[in-house]
C-alpha positions as CSV (number, residue, x, y, z in Angstrom):
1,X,166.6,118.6,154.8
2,X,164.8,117.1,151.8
3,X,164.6,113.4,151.6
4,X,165.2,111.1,148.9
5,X,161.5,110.3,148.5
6,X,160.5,113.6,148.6
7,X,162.9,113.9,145.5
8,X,162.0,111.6,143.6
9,X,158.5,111.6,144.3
10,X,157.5,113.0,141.1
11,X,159.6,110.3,139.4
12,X,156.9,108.4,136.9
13,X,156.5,104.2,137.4
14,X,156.9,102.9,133.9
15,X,155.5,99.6,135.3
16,X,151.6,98.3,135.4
17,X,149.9,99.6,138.6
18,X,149.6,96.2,140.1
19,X,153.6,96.3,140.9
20,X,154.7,94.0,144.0
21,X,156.9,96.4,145.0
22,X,156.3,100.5,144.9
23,X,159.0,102.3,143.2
24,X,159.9,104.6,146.1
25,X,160.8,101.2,147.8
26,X,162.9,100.1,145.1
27,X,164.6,103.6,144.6
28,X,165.0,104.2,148.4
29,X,167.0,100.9,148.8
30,X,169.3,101.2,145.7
31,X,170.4,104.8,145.6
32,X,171.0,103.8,149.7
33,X,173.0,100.7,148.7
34,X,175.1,102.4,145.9
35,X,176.0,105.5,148.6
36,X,176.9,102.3,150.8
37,X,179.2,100.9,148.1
38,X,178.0,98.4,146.5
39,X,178.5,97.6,142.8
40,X,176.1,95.6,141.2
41,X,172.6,94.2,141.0
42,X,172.6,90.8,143.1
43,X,175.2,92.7,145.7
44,X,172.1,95.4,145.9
45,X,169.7,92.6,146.7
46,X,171.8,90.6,149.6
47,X,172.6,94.6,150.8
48,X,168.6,95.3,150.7
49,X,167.9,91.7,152.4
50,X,170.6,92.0,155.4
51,X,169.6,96.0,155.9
52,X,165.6,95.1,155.7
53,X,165.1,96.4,159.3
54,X,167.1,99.6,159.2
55,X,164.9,100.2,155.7
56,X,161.5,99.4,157.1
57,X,162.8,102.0,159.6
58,X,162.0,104.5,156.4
59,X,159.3,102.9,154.2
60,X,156.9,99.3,154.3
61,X,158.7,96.9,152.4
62,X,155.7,94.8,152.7
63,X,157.2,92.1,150.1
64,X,161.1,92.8,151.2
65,X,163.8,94.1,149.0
66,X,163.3,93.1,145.1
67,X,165.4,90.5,143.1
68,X,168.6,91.8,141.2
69,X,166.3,91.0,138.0
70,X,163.3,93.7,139.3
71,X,166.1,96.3,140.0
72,X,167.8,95.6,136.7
73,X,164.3,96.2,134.9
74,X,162.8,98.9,136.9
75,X,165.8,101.3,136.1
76,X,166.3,100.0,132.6
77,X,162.7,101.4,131.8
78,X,163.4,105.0,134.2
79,X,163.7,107.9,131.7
80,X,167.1,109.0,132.3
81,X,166.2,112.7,132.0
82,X,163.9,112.8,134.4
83,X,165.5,111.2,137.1
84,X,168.9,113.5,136.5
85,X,166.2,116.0,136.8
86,X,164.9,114.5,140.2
87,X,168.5,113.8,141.5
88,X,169.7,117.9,140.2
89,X,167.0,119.3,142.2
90,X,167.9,116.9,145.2
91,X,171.2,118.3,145.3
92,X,170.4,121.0,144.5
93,X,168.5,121.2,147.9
94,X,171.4,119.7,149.9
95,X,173.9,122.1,148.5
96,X,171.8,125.2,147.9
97,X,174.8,127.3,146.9
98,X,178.2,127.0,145.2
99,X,178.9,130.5,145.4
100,X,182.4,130.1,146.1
101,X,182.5,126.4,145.2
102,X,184.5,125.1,142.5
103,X,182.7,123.2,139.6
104,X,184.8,120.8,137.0
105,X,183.2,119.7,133.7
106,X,183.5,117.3,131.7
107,X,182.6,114.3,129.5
108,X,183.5,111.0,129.6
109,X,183.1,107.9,127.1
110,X,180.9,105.3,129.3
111,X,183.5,102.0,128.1
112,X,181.1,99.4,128.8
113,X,178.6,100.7,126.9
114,X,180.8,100.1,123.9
115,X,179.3,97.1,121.7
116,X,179.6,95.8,118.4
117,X,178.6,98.6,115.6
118,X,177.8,101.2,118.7
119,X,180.0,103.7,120.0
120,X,180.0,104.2,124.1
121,X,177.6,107.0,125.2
122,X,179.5,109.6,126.0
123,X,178.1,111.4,130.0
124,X,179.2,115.1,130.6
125,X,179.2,115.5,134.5
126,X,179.7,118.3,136.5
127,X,181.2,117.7,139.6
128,X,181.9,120.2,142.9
129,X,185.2,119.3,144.2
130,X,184.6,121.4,147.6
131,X,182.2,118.4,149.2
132,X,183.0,115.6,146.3
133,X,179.6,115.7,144.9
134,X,178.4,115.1,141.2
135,X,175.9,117.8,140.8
136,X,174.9,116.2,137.7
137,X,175.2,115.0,134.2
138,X,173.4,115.3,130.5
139,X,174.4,112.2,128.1
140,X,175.6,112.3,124.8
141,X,175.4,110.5,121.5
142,X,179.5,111.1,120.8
143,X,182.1,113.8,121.8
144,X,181.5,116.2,119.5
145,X,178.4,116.7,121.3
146,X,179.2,117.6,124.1
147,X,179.6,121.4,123.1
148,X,175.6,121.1,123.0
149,X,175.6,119.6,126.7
150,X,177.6,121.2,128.5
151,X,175.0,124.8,128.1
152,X,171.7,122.1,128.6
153,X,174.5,121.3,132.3
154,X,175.1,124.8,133.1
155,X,171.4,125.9,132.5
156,X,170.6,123.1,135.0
157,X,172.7,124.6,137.8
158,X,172.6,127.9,140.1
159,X,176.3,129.1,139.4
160,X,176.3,132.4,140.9
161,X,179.6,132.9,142.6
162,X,181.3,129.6,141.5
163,X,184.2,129.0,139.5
164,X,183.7,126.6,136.5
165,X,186.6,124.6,134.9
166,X,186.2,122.9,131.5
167,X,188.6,121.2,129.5
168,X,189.2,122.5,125.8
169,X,185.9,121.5,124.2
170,X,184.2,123.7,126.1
171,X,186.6,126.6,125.6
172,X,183.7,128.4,122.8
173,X,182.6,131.8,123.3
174,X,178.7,131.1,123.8
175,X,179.7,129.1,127.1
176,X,182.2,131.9,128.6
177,X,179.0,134.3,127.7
178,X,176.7,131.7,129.4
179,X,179.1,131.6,132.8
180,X,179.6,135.0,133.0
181,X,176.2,135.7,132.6
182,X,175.4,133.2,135.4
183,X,177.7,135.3,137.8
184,X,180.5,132.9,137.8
185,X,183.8,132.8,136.5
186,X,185.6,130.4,134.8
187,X,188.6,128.4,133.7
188,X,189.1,127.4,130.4
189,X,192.0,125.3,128.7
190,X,192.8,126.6,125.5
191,X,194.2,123.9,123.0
192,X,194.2,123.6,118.9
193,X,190.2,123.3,118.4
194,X,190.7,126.9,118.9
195,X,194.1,127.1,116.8
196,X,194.2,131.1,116.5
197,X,193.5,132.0,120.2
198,X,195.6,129.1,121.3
199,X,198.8,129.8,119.3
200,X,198.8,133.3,120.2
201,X,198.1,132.4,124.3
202,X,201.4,130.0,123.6
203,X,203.1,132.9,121.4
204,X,202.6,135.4,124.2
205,X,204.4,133.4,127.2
206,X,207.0,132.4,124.6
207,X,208.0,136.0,124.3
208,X,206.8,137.0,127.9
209,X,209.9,134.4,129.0
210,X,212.1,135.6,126.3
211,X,211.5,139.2,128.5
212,X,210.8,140.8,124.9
213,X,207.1,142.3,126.3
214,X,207.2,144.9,128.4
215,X,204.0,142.9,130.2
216,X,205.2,140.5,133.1
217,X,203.1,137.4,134.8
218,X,202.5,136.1,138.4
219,X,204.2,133.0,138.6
220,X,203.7,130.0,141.6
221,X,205.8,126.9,142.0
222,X,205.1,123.5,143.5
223,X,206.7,120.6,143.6
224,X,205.6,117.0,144.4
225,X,207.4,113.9,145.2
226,X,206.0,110.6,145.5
227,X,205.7,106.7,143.8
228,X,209.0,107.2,142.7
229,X,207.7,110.3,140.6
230,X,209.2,113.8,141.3
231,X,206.8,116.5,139.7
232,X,207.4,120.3,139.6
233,X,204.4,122.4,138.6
234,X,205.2,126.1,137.4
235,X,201.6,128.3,136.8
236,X,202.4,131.9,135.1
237,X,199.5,134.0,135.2
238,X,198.9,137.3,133.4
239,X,196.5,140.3,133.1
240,X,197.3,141.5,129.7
241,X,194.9,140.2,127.7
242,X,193.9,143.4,126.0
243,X,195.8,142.7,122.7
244,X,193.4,139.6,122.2
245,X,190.7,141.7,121.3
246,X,192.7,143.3,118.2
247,X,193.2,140.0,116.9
248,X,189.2,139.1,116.9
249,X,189.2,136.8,119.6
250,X,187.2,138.9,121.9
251,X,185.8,136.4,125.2
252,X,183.5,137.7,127.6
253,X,184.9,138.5,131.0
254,X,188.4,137.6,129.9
255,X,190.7,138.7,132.8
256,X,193.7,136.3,133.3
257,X,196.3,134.1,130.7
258,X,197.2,131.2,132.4
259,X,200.1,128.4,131.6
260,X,201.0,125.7,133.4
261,X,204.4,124.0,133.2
262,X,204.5,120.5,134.5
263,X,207.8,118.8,134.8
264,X,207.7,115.2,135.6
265,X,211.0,112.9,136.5
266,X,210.6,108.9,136.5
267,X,213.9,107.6,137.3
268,X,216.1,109.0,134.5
269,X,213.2,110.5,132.5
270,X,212.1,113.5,132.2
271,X,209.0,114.8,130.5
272,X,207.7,118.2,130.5
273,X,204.2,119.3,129.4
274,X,202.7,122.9,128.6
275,X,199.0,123.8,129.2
276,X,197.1,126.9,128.8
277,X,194.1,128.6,129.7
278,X,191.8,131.5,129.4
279,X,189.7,132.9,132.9
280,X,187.5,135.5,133.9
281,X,188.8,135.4,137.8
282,X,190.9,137.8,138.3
283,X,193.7,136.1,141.0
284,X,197.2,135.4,140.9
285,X,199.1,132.6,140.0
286,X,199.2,131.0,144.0
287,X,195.2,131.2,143.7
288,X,194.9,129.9,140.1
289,X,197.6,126.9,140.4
290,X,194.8,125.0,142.8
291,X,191.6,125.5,140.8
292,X,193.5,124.2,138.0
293,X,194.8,121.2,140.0
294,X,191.3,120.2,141.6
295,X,190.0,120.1,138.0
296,X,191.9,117.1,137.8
297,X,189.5,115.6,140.4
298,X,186.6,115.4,137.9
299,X,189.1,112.2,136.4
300,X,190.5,110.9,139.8
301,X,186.8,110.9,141.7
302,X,184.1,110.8,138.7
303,X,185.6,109.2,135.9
304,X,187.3,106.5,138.0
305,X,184.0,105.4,139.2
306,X,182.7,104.9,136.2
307,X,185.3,103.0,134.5
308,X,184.9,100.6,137.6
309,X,181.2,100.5,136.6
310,X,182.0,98.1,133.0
311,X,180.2,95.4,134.0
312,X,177.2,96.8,135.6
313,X,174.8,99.7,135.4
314,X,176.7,101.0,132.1
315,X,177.1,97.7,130.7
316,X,174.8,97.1,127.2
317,X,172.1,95.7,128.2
318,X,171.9,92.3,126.3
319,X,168.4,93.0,124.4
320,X,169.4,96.5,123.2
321,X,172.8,96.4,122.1
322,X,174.5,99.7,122.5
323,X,172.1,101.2,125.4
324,X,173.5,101.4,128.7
325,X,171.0,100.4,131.8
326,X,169.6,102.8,133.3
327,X,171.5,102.0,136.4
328,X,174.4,103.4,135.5
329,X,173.3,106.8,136.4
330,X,172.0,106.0,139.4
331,X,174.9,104.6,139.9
332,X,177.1,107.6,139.2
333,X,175.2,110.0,140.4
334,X,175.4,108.3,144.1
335,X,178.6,107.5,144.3
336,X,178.8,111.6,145.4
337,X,180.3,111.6,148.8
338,X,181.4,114.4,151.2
339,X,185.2,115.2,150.7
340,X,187.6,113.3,152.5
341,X,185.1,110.6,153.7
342,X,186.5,107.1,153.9
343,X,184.2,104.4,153.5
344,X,184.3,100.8,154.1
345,X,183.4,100.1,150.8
346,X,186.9,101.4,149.7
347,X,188.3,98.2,151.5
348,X,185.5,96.2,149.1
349,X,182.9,95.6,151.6
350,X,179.8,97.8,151.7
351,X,178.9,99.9,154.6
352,X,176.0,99.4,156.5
353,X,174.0,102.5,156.2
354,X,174.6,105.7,154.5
């Protein structure tokens, strides 16, 4: 099992050489703390000070743990890309394969980066929802760029045998190329920044419904009740997706339609959204209606996480306006924990050890 040093070991020091503490010290003791929970700088320090014996178990700590200041520095001057780099290749050995895995994408607006003139950084992460595990994530100047990141993400990863969800931006024909290429399949929502394939997907389950195609679908039902919600979830799934190829919007490794019906009653009111997507797996509706569903964990487990970050790592750091701290993706990158793990530091008290 690869350990963190042996990760990051290639990692440069941007500091002088005559540095009081080493850099594997001061990496060792905050990627530990963040996968312990905690959520800032001086909390990192007071973690690193009462766990100094358990971490001298690892490494020296000849000069004890660093002050919130030396960690706040130290990853403020890390280039980013090259510890994502470090931290990919980490996971990469600790989860060698994802054949079989599922793997959400998708980008995020960093809030507390937000300042003044400057718009917030924008991360696109890509997240296995199997183990709960960011695999990794390329930063972005704005949105619109995130149809540039999301290949650099992919190319980054060994996707053979996964299935890869992205939301509408990356629904573009080079990327379903790139996946299928890759040996994976994916799932792709289809909305109006592709207005031609989208309003025919929509066109086609209108008349599928109105039983004026001869085609039929696979349809699945589920229905959820709970925080005085009641939700119903209808997914229809098709195989006839010949007739998009005579209309010129030929995707590679197209195999299934998919829309997804949700039905929401608060009380008295009652919403109901349509969603649709485009994917190269070639299941049923009862196998589609969860991939679709644990997409949504890319918001709930990532996202989440970061938004509770304003304030910390991804807050502007006061002498560059507009330029998150490095921290930040430390931070978000070990926040990863195995599925279903319950950790102390959900109740607001770090754990101990990892």
């Amino acid at each position: 099992m690869p350990t963190i040093m042996d990760a990051f070991a290639e990692l440069r020091d941007p500091r002088c050489r005559a540095c009081r503490y080493p850099l594997q010290e001061i990496l060792f003791a905050a990627l530990c703390a963040v996968l312990c929970g905690v959520e800032d700088w001086e909390t990192m320090t007071l973690w690193g000070r009462t766990q100094l014996a358990w971490l001298r178990s690892h490494l020296a700590y000849e000069n004890g743990v660093p002050s919130p200041d030396t960690f706040r520095r130290v990853f403020g001057a890390l280039s980013a890309k090259a510890f994502e780099r470090c931290f990919i290749d980490w996971v990469g050995q600790l989860c060698p394969a994802l054949a079989g895995q599922h793997v959400a994408i998708d980008g995020k607006a960093v809030r507390g980066n937000r300042s003044g003139t400057h718009a917030a950084l924008h991360l696109v992460s890509a997240w296995c929802s199997n183990n709960g595990l960011s695999l990794g994530q390329v930063s972005t100047a704005d949105k619109s760029n995130e149809i540039t990141a999301i290949p650099e993400l992919l190319a980054a990863l060994d996707l053979q045998g996964a299935t890869i969800t992205i939301d509408a931006i990356g629904t573009q024909h080079e990327i379903a190329r790139t996946i299928v290429e890759a040996g994976a399949d994916y799932v792709l929502a289809v909305k109006d920044n592709q207005p031609r394939l989208a309003e025919g997907v929509r066109q086609w389950f209108a008349a599928a419904q109105d039983g004026k195609l001869e085609s039929s679908y696979w349809e699945h039902t589920e229905h959820d009740k709970g925080h005085g919600r009641l939700e119903t979830r209808v997914c229809r799934v098709s195989d006839d997706v010949a007739w998009l190829s005579g209309t010129g919007q030929h995707v590679a490794g197209l195999q299934r339609l998919v829309m997804l019906e949700r039905t929401r009653q608060i009380g008295e009111k009652v919403t109901t959204e349509r969603c649709y997507y485009i994917s190269s797996k070639a299941v049923k509706a009862t196998e589609m209606a969860p991939i679709i569903r644990a997409h949504w964990g890319i918001e709930n487990q990532l996202h989440w996480v970061l938004d509770r970050l304003v304030g910390r790592g991804c807050q502007p750091d006061p002498r560059h306006p507009g330029r998150p701290q490095h921290g930040q993706s430390a931070q978000d990158h070990t926040q990863s924990r195995p599925a279903g793990s319950e950790s102390a530091a959900q109740e607001g008290e770090p754990e101990e050890h990892p």
